[in-house]
C-alpha positions in Angstrom: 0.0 0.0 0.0 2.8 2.5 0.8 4.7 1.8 -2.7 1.1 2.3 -4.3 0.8 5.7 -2.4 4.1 6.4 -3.6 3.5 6.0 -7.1 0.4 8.3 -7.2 0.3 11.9 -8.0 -1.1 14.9 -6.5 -3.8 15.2 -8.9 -5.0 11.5 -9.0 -8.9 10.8 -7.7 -8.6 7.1 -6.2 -11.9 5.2 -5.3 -12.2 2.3 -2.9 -15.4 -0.2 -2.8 -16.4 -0.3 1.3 -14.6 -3.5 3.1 -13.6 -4.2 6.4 -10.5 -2.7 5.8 -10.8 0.2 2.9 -10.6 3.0 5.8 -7.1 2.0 7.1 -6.2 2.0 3.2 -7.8 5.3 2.8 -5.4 7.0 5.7 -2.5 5.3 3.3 -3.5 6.6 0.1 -4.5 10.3 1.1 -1.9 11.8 2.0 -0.3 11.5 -1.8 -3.2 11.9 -4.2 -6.0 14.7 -4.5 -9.0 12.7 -3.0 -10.2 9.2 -1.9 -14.0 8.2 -1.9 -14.9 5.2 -0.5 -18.1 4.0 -2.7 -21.2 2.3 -1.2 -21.7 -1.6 -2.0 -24.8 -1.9 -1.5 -25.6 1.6 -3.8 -23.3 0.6 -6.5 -25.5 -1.1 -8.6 -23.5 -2.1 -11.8 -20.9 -3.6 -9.4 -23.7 -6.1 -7.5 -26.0 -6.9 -10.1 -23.3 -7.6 -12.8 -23.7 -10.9 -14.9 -19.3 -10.9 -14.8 -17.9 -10.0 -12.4 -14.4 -10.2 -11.1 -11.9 -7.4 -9.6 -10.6 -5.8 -12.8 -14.3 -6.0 -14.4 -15.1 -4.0 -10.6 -12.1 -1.5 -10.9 -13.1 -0.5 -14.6 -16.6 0.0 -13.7 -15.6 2.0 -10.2 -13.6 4.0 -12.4 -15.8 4.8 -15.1 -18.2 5.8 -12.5 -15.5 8.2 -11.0 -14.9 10.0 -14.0 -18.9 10.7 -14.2 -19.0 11.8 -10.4 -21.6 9.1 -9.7 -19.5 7.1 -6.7 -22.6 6.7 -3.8 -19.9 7.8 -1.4 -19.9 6.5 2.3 -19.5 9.2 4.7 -16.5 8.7 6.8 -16.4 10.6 10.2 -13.5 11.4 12.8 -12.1 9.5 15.0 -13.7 10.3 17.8 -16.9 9.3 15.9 -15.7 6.1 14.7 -14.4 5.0 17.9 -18.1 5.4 18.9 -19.1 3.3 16.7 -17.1 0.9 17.5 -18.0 0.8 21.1 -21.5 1.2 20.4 -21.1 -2.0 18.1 -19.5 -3.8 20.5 -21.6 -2.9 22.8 -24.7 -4.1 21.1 -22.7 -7.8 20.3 -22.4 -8.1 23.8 -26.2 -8.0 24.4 -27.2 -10.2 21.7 -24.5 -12.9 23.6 -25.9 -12.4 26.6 -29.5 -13.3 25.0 -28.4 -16.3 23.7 -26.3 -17.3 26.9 -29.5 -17.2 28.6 -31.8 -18.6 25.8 -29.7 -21.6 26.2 -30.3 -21.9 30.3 -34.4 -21.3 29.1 -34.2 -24.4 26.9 -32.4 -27.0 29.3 -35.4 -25.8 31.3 -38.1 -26.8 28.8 -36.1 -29.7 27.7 -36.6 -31.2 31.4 -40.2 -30.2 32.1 -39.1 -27.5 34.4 -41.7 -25.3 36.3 -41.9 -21.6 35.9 -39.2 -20.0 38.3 -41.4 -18.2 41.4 -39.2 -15.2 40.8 -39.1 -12.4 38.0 -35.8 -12.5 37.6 -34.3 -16.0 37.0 -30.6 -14.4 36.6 -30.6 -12.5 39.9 -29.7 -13.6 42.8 -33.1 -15.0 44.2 -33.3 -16.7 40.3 -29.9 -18.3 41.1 -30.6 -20.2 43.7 -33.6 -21.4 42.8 -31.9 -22.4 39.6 -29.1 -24.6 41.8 -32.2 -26.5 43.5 -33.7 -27.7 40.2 -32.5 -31.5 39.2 -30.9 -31.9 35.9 -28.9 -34.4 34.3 -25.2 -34.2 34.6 -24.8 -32.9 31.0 -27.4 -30.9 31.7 -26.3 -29.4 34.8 -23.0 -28.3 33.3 -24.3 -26.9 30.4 -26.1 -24.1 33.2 -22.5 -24.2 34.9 -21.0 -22.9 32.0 -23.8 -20.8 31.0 -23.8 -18.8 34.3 -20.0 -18.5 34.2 -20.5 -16.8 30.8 -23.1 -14.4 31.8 -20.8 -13.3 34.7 -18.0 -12.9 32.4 -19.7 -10.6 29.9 -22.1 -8.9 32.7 -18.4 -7.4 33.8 -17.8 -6.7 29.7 -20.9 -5.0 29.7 -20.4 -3.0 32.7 -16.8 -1.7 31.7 -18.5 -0.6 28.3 -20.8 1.3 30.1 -18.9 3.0 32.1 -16.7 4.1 29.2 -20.1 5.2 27.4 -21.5 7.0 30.4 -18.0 8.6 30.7 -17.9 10.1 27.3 -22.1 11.0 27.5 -20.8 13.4 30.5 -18.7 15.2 28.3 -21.1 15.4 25.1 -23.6 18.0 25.1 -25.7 16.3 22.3 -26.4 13.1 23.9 -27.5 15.1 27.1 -30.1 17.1 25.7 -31.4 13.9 23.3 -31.9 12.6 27.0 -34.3 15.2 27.4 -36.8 12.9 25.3 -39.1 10.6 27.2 -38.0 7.0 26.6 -34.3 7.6 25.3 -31.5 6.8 28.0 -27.4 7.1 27.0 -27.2 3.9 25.2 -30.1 5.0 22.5 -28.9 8.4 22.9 -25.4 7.4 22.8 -26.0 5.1 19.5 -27.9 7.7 18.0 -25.0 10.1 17.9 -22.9 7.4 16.4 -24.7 6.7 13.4 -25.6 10.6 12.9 -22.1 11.7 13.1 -22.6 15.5 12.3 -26.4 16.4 11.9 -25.6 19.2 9.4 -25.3 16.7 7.1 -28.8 16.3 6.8 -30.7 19.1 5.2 -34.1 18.0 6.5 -35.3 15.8 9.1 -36.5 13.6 6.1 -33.1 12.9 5.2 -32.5 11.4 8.2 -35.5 9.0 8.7 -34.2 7.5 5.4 -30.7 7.4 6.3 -31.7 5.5 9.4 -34.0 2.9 6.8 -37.4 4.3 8.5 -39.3 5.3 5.6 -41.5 2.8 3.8 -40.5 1.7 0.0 -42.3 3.9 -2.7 -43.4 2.3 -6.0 -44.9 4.7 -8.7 -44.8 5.2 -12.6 -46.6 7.3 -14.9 -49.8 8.5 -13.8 -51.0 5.3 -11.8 -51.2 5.6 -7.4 -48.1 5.2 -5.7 -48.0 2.0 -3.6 -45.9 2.1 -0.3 -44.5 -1.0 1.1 -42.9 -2.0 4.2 -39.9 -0.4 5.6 -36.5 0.3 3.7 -34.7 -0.8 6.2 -31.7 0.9 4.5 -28.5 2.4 7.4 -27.9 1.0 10.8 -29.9 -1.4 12.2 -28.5 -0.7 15.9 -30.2 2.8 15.4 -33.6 1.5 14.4 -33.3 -1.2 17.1 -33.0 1.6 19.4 -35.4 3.9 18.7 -38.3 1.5 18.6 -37.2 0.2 21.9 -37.2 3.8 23.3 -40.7 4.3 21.4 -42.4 1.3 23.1 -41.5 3.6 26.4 -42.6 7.0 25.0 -45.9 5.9 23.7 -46.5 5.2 27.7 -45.1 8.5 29.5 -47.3 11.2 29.3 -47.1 13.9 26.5 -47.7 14.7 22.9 -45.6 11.5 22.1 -48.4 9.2 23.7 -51.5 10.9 21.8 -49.5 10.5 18.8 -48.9 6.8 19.8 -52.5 6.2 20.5 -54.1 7.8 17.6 -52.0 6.0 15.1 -52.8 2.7 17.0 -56.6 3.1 16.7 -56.6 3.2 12.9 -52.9 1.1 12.5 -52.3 -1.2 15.6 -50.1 -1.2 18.1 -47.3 -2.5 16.5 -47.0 0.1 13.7 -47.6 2.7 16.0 -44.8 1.8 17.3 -42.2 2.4 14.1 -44.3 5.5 14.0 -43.2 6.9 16.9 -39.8 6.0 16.4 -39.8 7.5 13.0 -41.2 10.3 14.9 -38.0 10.4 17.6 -36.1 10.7 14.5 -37.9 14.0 13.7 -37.6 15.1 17.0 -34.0 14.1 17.2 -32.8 16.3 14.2 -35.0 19.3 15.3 -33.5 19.2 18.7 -29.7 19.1 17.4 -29.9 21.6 14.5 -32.0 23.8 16.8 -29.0 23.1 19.9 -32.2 23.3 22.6 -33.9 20.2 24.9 -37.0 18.9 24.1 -39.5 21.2 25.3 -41.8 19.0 27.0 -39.0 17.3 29.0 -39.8 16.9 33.1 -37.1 18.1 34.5 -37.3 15.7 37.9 -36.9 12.8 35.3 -34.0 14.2 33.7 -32.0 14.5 36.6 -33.1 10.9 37.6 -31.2 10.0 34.2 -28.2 12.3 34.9 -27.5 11.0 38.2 -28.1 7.1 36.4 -25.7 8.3 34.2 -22.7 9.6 36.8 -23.0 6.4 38.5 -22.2 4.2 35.6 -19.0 6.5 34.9 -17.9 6.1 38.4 -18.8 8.7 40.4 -19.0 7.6 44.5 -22.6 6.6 45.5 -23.8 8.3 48.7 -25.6 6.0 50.2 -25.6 2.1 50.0 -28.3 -0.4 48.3 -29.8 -0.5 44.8 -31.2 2.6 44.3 -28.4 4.7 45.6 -29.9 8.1 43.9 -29.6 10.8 46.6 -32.1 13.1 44.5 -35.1 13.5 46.5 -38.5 13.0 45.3 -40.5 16.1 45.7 -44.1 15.3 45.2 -45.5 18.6 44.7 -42.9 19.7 42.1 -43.8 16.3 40.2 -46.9 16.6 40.3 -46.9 19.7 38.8 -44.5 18.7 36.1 -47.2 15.9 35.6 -50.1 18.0 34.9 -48.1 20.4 32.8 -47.1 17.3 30.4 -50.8 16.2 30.4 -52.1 19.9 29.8 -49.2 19.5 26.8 -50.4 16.3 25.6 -54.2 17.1 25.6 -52.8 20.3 23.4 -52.4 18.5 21.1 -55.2 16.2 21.0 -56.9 19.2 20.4 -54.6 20.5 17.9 -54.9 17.3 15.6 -59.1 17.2 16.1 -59.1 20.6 14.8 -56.9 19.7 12.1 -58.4 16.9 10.2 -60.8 16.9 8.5 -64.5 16.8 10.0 -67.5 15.4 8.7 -70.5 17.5 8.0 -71.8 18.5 11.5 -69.2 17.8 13.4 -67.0 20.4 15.5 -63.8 21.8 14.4 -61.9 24.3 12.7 -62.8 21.9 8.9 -66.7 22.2 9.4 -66.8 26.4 10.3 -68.4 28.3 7.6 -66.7 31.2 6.0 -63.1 29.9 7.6 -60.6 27.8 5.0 -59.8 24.4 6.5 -56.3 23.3 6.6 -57.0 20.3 4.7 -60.2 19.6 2.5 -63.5 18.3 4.0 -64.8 15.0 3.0 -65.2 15.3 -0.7 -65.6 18.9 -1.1 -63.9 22.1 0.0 -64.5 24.0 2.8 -66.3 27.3 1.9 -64.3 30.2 1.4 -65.2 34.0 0.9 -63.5 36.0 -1.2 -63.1 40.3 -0.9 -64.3 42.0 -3.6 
């Protein structure tokens, strides 16, 4: 690589096709030419849906596409980004381990006609030893053995991984405020950030639902309907994974986020409501760090709740012993009143949206008022309008 970036001149364009390893060859490579793009895979059609195709036949058509400026380039961040990323993936492999480690405990269970464990938590410690009473075969028994050995062992990964996220949320302003939001702790927060990189990049909130893959397919030609489809899916699926987890919780906290949630689940179900609201999160994410303010409908009592969470995990001393070791007190009046202001926020915007739509003939609402222009066309027929002479 060095005696290629030695032969290259000052004016020479070089393109790479994305591969595990195309950045560390892009650090070579820079310093001696004019500019190096890496080019998307899965966006460079001619490459992937060639009938031929072999690495000169690859390098001829990822040059002629250079020459034309058509190279879908991938966006490459900083280091600091990148090293996100790669915690955040980590991260997120460690989870899915942990799943299986104790999917695996779950089956020797059903295997041997087990009953369900009296306790909530079969990993904790009550779930434990309840566990080392059951009866199992011998293979059986050190297949658990093992199993809880591993869960200890990446419990600790998880917990140093933490600690090195919660760390570095301290110190970001932008994962703080996108705290602000009901349902989003540090890890969705801190993933978020990682995939998003700089927001500017992103001219509308739009172009970040489809970077994240949250917009539905679109098929249309000539002057027939367009048909959506299911998701794109297109970008990171630790983002999307993510938000809908943190949607499931904001469609329950009080606030707009939960009428939203609610009225989308009457007509749609529960389970597209769902992706709605996290499609939504997405909005609000973008408007919250282009605008650089909190989300205004954020109680504050909560927030703190999630700060001090979030100091613990990065090491700071706890003040007083036992599992909840938060030395915030609850005031019930002040929480209260953050309560009803949410609600008086939420219903807002009930209202907001009934006077929006559309109303049938009789009905109340800003559509069915006479001599007033709806915002959106009655059923079937325009709302009446006067006009000044």
């Amino acid at each position: 690589m060095k005696a290629l970036a030695m032969s290259l001149r000052p004016d020479d364009r070089v393109v790479l096709e994305a591969t595990g390893n195309s950045l560390a060859i892009a650090r070579i490579l820079e310093p001696r030419c004019q500019e190096v793009l890496i080019a998307h895979a899965r966006h460079v059609r001619a490459i992937s849906h060639a009938k031929v195709k072999t690495d000169k036949i690859d390098a001829r058509v990822l040059a002629d596409l250079l020459a034309a400026d058509l190279i879908p380039q991938v966006w490459v961040g900083d280091d600091k980004v990148r090293a996100m990323r790669r915690v955040v993936s980590r991260r997120r492999g460690l989870v899915k381990r942990r799943t299986q480690i104790k999917n695996e405990i779950t089956a020797v269970l059903q295997r041997n006609l087990k009953p369900r464990p009296p306790v909530s938590d079969l990993f904790g410690k009550q779930g434990r030893i309840w566990l080392g009473d059951q009866e199992l075969p011998i293979d059986e028994q050190l297949t658990v053995d093992a199993a809880l050995r591993q869960l200890d062992f990446v419990g600790d990964e998880l917990a140093q991984i933490d600690k090195l996220v919660a760390q570095d949320a301290l110190q970001n302003p932008e994962v703080l405020r996108l705290m602000t939001i009901p349902g989003i702790d540090v890890t969705t927060a801190a993933t978020m950030m990682a995939v998003i990189g700089d927001i500017h990049r992103f001219k509308t909130p739009q172009q970040l639902v489809g970077y994240l893959g949250l917009h539905p397919r679109i098929r249309q030609s000539g002057n027939g309907p367009a048909h959506h489809g299911r998701l794109s899916k297109e970008g990171s699926a630790a983002a999307r994974h993510v938000l809908v987890e943190a949607a499931w919780v904001s469609a329950k906290s009080p606030g707009p986020l939960r009428a939203f949630a609610e009225r989308t689940a009457a007509r749609r179900g529960r389970n597209v409501a769902t992706v709605a609201v996290a499609r939504k999160l997405a909005v609000l994410c973008w408007h919250l760090l282009t605008k650089g303010e909190d989300y205004a409908f954020a109680r504050p009592s909560l927030v703190r709740r999630k700060h001090r969470a979030l100091e613990l995990k990065a090491g700071a001393p706890r003040t007083k012993p036992g599992p909840n070791p938060n030395p915030i007190r609850k005031n019930p009046a002040l929480e209260a009143h953050e309560l009803a202001i949410t609600e008086q926020a939420e219903s807002a915007y009930r209202r907001l949206v009934k006077d929006w739509q559309p109303n049938r003939p009789g009905e109340g609402g800003a559509g069915a008022t006479r001599e007033r222009a709806s915002s959106r066309p009655s059923w079937g027929t325009a709302a009446p309008q006067t006009m000044s002479s």
